[in-house]
N, C-alpha and C positions, 0 to 999 in steps of 0.2 A: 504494500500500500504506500500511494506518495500523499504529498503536500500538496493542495492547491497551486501555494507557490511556486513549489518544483513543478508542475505538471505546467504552468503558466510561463513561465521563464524556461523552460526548454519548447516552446512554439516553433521555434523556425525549424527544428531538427524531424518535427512530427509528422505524420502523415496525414493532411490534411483531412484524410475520409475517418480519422479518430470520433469516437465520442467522448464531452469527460465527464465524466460522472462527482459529484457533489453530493453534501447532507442538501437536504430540503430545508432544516433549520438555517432561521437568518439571524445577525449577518454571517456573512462567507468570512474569514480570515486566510490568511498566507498561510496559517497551521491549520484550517481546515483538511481532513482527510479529502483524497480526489483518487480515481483512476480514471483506466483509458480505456474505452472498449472498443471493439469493431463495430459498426452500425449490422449487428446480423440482424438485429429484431427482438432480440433473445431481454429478457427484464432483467433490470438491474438486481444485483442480491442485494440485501443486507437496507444496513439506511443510506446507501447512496442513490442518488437518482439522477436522471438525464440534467445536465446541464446548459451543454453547449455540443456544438461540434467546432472541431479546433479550427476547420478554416474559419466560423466565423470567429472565433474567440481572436485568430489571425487579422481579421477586418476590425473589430472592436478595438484593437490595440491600435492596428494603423491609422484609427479613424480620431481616437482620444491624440495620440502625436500629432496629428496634423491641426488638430483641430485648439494645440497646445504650443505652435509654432516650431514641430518639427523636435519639442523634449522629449527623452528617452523617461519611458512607464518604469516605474520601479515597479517591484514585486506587489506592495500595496495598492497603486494607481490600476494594473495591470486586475487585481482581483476588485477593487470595486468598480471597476471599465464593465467587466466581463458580467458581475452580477447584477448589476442596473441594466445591462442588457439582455440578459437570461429572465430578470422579475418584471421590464419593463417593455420588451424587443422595441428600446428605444437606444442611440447612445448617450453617455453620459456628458451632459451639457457643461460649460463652464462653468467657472463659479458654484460645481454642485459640494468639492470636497470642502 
């Protein structure tokens, strides 16, 4: 089992067709539990549940930099990017942190 933040900060390496799986309990933290699964179909076990898929969690991140003038998402920026967009399939506006 990884870390939200580990699963989030290793993005470029992943295969974009990833799911990651999160608690459903909010908030998300960088020490939240996470894994990755293949999109088979198959339900999540335990208390994780469908999160994102990594491409978008990939968009979500690009979309927070640019829209930051091109700042690099720390681990933290990067999990409430990803979870305002998972609870809201919105991204995360300026001025929200």
């Amino acid at each position: 089992m990884q870390t939200l933040g580990e699963v989030l900060s290793a993005l470029d390496g992943l295969s974009p067709d990833l799911v990651i799986l999160a608690p459903r309990a909010r908030p998300l933290t960088a020490a939240s539990r996470a894994s990755l699964q293949d999109p088979d179909g198959s339900e999540p076990e335990g208390e994780l549940t469908y999160l994102l898929e990594v491409s978008i969690a990939r968009e979500v991140i690009e979309v927070w930099s640019a829209w930051r003038g091109g700042k690099a998402a720390s681990v933290e920026d990067r999990v409430e990017a990803v979870q305002h967009y998972a609870d809201e399939d919105a991204y995360l506006p300026l001025g929200a942190t």
